[in-house]
C-alpha positions in Angstrom: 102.5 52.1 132.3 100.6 49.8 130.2 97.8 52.1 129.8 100.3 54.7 128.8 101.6 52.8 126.2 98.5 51.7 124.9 97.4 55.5 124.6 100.7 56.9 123.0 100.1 53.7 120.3 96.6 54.8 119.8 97.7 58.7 119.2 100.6 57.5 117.1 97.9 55.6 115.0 96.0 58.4 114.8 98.7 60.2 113.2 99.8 57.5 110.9 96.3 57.1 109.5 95.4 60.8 108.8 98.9 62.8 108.3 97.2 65.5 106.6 93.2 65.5 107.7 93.8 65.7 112.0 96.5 69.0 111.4 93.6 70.5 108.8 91.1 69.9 111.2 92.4 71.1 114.4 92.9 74.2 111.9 89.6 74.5 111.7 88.2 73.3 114.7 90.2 76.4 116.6 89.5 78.7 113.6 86.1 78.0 114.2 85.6 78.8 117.6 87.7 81.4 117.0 85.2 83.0 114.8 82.5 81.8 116.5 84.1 83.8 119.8 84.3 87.0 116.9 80.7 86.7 115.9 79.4 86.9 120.0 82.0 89.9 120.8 80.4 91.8 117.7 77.2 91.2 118.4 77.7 91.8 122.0 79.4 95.0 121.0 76.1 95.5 118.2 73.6 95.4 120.9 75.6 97.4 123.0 75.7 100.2 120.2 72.3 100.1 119.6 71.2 100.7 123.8 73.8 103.7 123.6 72.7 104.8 120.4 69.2 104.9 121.5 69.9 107.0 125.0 71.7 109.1 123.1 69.0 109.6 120.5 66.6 110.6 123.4 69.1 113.0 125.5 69.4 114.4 122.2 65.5 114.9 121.7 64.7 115.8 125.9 68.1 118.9 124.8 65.8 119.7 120.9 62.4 119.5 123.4 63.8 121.9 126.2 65.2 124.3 123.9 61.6 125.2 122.7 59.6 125.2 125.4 62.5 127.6 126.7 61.5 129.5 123.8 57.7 128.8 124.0 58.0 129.7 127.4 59.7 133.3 126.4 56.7 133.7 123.9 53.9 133.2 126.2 54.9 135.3 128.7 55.7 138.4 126.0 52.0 137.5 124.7 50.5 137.8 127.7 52.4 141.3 128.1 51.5 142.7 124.6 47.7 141.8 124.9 47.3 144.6 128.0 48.6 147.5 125.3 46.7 149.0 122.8 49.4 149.6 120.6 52.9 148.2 120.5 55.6 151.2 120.1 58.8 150.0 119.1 60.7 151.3 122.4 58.4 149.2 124.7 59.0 146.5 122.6 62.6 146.9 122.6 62.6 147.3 126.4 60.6 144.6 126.5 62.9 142.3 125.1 65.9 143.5 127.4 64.0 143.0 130.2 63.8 139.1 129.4 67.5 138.5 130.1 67.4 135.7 127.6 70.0 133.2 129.1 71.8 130.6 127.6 69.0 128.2 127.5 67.1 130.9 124.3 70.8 130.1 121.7 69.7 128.9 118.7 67.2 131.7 118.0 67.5 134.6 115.7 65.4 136.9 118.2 61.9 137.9 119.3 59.8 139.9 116.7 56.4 140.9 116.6 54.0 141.3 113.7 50.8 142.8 113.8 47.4 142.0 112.3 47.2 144.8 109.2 43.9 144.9 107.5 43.4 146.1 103.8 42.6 149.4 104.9 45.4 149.9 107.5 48.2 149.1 104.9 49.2 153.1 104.9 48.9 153.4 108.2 51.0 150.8 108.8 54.2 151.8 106.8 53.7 155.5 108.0 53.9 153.8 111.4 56.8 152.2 110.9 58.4 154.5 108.8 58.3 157.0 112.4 59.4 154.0 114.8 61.1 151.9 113.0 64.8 151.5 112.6 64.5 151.8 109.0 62.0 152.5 106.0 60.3 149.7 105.1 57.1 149.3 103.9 54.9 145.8 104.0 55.1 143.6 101.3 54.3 141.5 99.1 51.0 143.5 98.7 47.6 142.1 99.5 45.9 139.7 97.4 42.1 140.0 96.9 41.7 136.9 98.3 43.7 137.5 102.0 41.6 139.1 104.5 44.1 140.8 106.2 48.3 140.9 106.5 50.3 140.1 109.4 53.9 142.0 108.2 57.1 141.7 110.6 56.7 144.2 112.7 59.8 144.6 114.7 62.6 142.2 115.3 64.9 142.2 118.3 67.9 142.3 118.7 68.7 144.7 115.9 71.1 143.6 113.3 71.7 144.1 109.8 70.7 140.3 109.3 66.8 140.7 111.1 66.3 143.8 108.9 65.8 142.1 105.8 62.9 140.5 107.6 61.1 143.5 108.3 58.0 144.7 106.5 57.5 141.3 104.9 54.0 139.4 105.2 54.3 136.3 106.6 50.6 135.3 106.3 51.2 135.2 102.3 53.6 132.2 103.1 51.3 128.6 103.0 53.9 127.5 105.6 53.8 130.4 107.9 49.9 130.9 107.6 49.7 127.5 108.6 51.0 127.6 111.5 50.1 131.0 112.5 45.9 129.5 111.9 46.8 126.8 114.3 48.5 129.0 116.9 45.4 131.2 116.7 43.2 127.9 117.0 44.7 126.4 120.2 46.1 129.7 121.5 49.1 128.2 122.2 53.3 128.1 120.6 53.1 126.9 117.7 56.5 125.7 115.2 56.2 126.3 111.6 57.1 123.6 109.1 60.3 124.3 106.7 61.1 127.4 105.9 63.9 130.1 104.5 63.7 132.4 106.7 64.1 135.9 105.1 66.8 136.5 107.0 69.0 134.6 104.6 68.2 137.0 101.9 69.6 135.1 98.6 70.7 132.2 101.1 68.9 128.8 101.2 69.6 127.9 104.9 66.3 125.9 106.3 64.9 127.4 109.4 61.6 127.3 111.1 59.5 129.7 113.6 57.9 129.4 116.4 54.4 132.0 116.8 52.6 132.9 119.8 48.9 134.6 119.1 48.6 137.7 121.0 44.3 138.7 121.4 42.7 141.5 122.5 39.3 142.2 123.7 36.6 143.3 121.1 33.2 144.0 120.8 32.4 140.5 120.1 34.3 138.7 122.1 38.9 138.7 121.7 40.3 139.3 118.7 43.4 138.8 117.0 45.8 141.2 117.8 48.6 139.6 115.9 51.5 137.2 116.5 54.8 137.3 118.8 57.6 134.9 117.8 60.8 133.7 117.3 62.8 132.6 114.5 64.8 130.1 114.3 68.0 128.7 111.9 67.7 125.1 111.8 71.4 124.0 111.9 72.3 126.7 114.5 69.1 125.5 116.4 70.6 121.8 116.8 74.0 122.8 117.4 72.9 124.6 120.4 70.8 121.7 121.8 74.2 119.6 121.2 75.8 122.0 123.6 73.4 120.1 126.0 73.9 116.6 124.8 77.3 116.2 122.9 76.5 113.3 119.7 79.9 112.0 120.1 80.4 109.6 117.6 76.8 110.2 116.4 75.5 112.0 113.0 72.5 113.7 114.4 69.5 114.8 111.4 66.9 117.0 112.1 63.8 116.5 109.6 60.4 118.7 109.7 58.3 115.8 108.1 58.9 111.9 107.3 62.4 111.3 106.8 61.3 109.2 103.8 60.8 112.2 101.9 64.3 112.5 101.2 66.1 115.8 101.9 63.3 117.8 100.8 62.0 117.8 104.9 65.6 117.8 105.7 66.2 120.8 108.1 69.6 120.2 110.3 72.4 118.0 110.1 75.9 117.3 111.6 76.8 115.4 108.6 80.4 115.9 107.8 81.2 114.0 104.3 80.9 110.2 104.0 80.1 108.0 107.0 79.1 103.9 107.4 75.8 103.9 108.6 75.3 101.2 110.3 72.5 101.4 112.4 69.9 104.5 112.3 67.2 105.3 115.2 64.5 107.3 114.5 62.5 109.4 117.4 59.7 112.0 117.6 60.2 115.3 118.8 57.5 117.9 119.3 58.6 121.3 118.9 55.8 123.9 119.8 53.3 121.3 118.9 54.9 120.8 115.4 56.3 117.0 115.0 59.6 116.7 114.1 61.8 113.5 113.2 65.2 113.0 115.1 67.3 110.3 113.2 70.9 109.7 114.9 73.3 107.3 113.0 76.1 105.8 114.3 78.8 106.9 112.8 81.4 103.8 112.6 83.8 102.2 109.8 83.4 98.9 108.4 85.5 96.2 110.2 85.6 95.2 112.9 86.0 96.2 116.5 89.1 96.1 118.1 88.5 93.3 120.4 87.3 91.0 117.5 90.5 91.7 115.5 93.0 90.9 118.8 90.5 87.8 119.1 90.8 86.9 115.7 94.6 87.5 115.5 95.0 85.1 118.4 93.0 82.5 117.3 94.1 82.2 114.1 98.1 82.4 115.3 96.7 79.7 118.4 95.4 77.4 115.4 98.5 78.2 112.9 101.0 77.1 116.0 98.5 74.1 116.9 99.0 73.1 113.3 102.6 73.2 112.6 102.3 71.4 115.9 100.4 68.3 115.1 102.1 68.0 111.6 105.2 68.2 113.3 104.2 65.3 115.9 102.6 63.4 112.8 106.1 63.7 110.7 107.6 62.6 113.5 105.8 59.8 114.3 106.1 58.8 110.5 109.6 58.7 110.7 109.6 56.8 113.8 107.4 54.3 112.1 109.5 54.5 108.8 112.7 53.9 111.4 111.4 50.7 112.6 110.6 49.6 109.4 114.4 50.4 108.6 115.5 48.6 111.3 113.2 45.2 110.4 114.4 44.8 106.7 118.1 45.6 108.0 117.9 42.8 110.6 116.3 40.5 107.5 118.9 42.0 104.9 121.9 41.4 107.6 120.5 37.8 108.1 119.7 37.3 104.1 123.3 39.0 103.4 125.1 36.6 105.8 123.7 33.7 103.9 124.7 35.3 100.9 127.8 35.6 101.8 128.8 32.6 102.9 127.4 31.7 99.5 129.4 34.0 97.5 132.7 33.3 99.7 132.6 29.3 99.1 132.1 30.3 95.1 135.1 32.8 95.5 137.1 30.0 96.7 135.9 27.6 93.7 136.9 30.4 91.3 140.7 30.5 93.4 140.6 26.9 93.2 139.7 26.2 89.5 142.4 29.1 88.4 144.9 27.3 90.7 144.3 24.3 89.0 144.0 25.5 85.7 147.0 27.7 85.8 149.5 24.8 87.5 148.1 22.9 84.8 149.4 25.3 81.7 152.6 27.2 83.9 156.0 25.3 83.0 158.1 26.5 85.8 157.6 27.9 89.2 157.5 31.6 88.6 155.6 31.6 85.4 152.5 29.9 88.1 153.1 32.3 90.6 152.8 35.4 88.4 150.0 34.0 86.4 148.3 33.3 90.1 149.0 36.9 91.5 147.2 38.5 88.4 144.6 37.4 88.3 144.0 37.4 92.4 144.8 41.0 91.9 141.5 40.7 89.5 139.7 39.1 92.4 140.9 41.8 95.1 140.3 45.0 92.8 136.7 43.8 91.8 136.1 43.3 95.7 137.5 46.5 96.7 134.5 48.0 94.9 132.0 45.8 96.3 133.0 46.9 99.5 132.9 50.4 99.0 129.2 49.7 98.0 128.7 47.1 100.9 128.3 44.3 98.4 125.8 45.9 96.4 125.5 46.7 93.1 128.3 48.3 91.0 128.3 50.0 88.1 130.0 48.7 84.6 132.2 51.3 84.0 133.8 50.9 87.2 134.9 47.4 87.3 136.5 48.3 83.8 138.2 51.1 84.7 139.7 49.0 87.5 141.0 46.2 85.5 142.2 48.2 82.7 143.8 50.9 85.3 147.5 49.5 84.5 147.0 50.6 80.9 145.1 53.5 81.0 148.0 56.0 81.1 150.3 54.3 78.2 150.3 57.2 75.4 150.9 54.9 72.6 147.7 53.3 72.5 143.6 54.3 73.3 141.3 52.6 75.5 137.5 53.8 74.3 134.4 52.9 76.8 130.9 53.5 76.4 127.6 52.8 77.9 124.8 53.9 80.2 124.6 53.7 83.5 124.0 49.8 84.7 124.9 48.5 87.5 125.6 44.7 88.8 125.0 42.5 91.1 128.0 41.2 93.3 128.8 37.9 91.8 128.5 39.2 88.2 130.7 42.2 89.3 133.4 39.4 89.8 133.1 37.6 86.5 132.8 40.2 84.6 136.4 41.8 86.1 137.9 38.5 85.7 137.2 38.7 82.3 138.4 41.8 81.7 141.4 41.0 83.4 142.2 38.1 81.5 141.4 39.6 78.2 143.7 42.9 79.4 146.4 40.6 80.4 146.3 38.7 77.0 146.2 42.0 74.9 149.1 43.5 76.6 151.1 40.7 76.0 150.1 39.9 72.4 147.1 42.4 71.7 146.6 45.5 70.7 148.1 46.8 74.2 151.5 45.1 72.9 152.4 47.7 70.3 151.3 51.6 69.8 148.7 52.2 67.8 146.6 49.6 69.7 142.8 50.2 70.3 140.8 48.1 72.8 137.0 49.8 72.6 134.6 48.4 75.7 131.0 49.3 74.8 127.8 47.7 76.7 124.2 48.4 76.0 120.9 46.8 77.4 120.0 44.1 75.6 116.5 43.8 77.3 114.8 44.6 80.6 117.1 42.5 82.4 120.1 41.5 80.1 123.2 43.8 79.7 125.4 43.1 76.5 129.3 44.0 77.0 131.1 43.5 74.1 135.2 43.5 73.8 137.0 45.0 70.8 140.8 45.0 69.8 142.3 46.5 66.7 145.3 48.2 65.5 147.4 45.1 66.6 149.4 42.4 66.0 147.4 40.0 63.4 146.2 37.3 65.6 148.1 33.6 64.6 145.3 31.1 62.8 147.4 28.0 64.6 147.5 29.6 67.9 146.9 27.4 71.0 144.2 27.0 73.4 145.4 29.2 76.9 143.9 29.2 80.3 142.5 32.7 79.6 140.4 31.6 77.0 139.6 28.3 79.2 138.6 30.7 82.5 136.9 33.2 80.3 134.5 30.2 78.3 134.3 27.9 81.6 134.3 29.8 84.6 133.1 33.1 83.4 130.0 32.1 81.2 129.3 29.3 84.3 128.8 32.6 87.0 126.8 34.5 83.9 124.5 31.7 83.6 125.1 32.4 79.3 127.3 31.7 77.2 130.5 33.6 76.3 131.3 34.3 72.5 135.1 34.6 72.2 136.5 35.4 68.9 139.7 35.6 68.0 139.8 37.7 64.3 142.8 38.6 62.6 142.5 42.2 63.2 141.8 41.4 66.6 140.3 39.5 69.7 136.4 40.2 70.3 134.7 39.0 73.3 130.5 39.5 73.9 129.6 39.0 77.3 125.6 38.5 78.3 125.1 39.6 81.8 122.4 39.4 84.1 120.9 42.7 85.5 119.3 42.6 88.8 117.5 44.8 90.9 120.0 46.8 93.2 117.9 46.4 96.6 118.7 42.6 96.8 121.8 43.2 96.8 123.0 46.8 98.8 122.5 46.3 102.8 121.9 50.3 102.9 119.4 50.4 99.9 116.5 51.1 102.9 118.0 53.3 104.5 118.8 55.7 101.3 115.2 55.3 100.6 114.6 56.4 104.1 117.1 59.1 104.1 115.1 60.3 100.6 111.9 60.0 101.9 112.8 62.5 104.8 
């Protein structure tokens, strides 16, 4: 139990001393290892992308790789074919090409064509050729320059469309590109891709392609000789969308590039770019197409923010840290009110015990002030009832200045009120004004008394010879601070009777100079004018708290 107790007090004093750092930094304790927890799940979640981004990058290159050698393969085998005739007639060709039942593994390609070497001097015999098998007049062009040793013009180009015509007749060895690859197909007798190309095909269009030649040799005097070239062409974009059939990119923008990437869209040949996209991370792979390298690049396609479980995380942490907040400030407000209570409840038990002294105090000078107005009212009263009216007055001063201090528990009370309560019997006469003024002071207990027995006994002589005594009469009551702690209340009558030069001394004016100025610790200036009577009181003004029993606890109540 004792251990108990000794941990509550030391949490409490935890609380006490830091009421606003221990709420702030369990805040951010939690907020931290909330986003300390964020920062692992995303780069959990980043390495995850990036192992799934990279298999999907190379089932993406093994679907680009096995479209060509399906196509390479397809090549080879019409090349070996072709080389056994001495010429190529367009209906063998054609049959040819039927008789490969191209499955579904050969999408992406425009076709199969075949172009044959043409020398200088076989330029008419090749257009009167093709003018008899062709499906179409065409002749070869662009004509040979001086400096190329010989032509190698599409031939024929199955299947036969309107599109694949266009490409007919045209040289394809006065292309850098094609010649290029069509020297190195010749070279290693093998497929061979072109670089970037528009293939003629697109007519006006700009569409990037490439093409894919096979050398087909024949036997000659020295040795083989070219015989010419059998190939496939191939739209770029409709090339990779086939070879995404095989792999889907899912979330994935997917680039096909004939050189570098680097080099900017110029070597761009393919993409599945659809508008804007974050990239976040980019891999970049190899493929070799019939020998030619091209560069895969697959981006992840992703918006910024982050992932879902991060933001659930986040949510939750930050809501767990706002609740564990409100929390603690709750236990440390709390706990200051608890400590603010006990305080309370000390200075009560020391006011209770201060007040009790206090009041015994104030009770034996109550009774003086009975006793000396006893004795100075027998003193001055002639009969019987004369005393006893004189005596109930100004008791009746006494009782109505106490009534207020006993709303207000003894404490302080304000000015105006004990004169509003002495002069409360002549405050609804019509024929005469009563005129107060003054800020807001308020005094202590004891002074409260004097100053209503003064105001009584100055009342009680105005209404019997003042300016209460006639209509007309004006008694004016104003009271300003004289200082920091000194109050001035001065009493003014005019508008009545003219006061008598050979009037005699009365126990009002006796109380008023002897008891009154006694209790105010100053003197009492008493005038009696012809125009009228004019008292100046000098009160003390003391601090409220000594006085008022419940002065803690409003502050307490306030502070909450």
């Amino acid at each position: 139990m004792q251990q108990a107790a000794e941990r509550r007090s030391r949490t409490k004093r935890w609380l006490l001393s830091y009421p606003r750092a221990l709420p702030v930094g369990i805040f951010a304790l939690v907020a931290a290892i909330t986003i300390l927890s964020v920062f692992a799940i995303e780069r959990g979640e980043t390495q995850r992308d990036a192992a799934q981004l990279s298999a999907r990058t190379t089932a993406i290159a093994a679907a680009l790789e096995r479209r060509a050698n399906a196509s390479s393969a397809y090549l080879r085998a019409g090349a070996a074919l072709l080389s056994t005739m001495d010429e190529v007639p367009a209906d063998d060709f054609r049959r040819f090409v039927s008789e490969l039942r191209l499955d579904a593994d050969y999408r992406g390609a425009e076709g199969i064509g075949w172009a044959r070497v043409v020398f200088p001097t076989q330029v008419e015999e090749f257009n009167a050729l093709v003018a008899e098998q062709g499906p179409g007049s065409y002749e070869l062009y662009p004509g040979l320059s001086g400096e190329q040793a010989f032509a190698v013009p599409v031939t024929f180009l199955q299947p036969d469309t309107e599109r694949n015509r266009r490409a007919l007749g045209f040289d394809m060895y006065s292309e850098p590109v094609r010649r290029a690859a069509m020297q190195e197909a010749e070279e290693y007798a093998r497929p061979v891709a072109s670089g970037k190309v528009v293939l003629q095909q697109e007519g006006n269009g700009e569409a990037p392609g490439f093409l894919i030649y096979m050398p087909v040799f024949e036997a000659g005097p020295g040795g083989r000789q070219l015989k010419g070239f059998i190939y496939s062409p191939f739209n770029a974009q409709d090339f990779l969308q086939s070879a995404l059939e095989l792999e889907d990119a899912g979330s994935y923008g997917v680039r096909l590039y004939a050189e570098d990437p680097d080099q900017g869209e110029e070597s761009l040949v393919a993409s599945t770019f659809d508008g804007e996209m974050s990239r976040l991370r980019n891999v970049r792979q190899t493929v070799v197409i019939a020998e030619h390298a091209f560069v895969l690049l697959v981006s992840e396609r992703r918006s910024p923010g982050l992932s879902g479980l991060s933001m659930v995380t986040l949510i939750f942490g930050l809501l767990v840290a706002t609740l564990l907040l409100l929390l603690v400030r709750m236990l440390t407000q709390q706990a200051k009110e608890d400590e603010s209570s006990l305080t309370w409840f000390e200075e009560q038990a020391s006011i209770r015990n201060s007040l009790t002294r206090e009041l015994n105090h104030r009770v034996k000078n109550t009774l003086a002030n009975v006793l000396s107005i006893i004795a100075l009212t027998r003193r001055r009263a002639e009969d019987v009832d004369e005393f006893a009216t004189s005596l109930d007055g100004r008791v009746r001063a006494l009782s109505a200045t106490h009534d207020l201090l006993t709303q207000s528990d003894w404490g302080s009370t304000p000015i105006r009120s004990v004169v509003d309560a002495e002069l409360l019997p002549y405050a609804h006469g019509g024929d005469h004004q009563l005129q107060l003024s003054g800020p807001d002071i308020e005094l202590a207990p004891n002074d409260a008394l004097s100053l209503g027995l003064a105001v009584h006994e100055l009342a009680t002589n105005a209404g019997k010879y003042g300016a209460l005594s006639q209509p007309g009469g004006t008694v004016s009551v104003d009271w300003v601070l004289a200082s920091e702690d000194l109050v001035r209340v001065e009493w003014l009558e005019r508008g009545g009777p003219p006061v008598a030069s050979n009037r005699t001394r009365g126990f009002g004016t006796d109380l008023i100079e002897r008891i009154v100025a006694h209790e105010l610790r100053h003197p009492v200036q008493l005038d009696f004018d012809k125009e009228g009577v004019r008292c100046v009181l000098m009160i003390p003004v003391r601090r409220p708290s000594e006085f008022a029993i419940r002065a803690g606890k409003a502050s307490f109540d306030a502070g909450r």
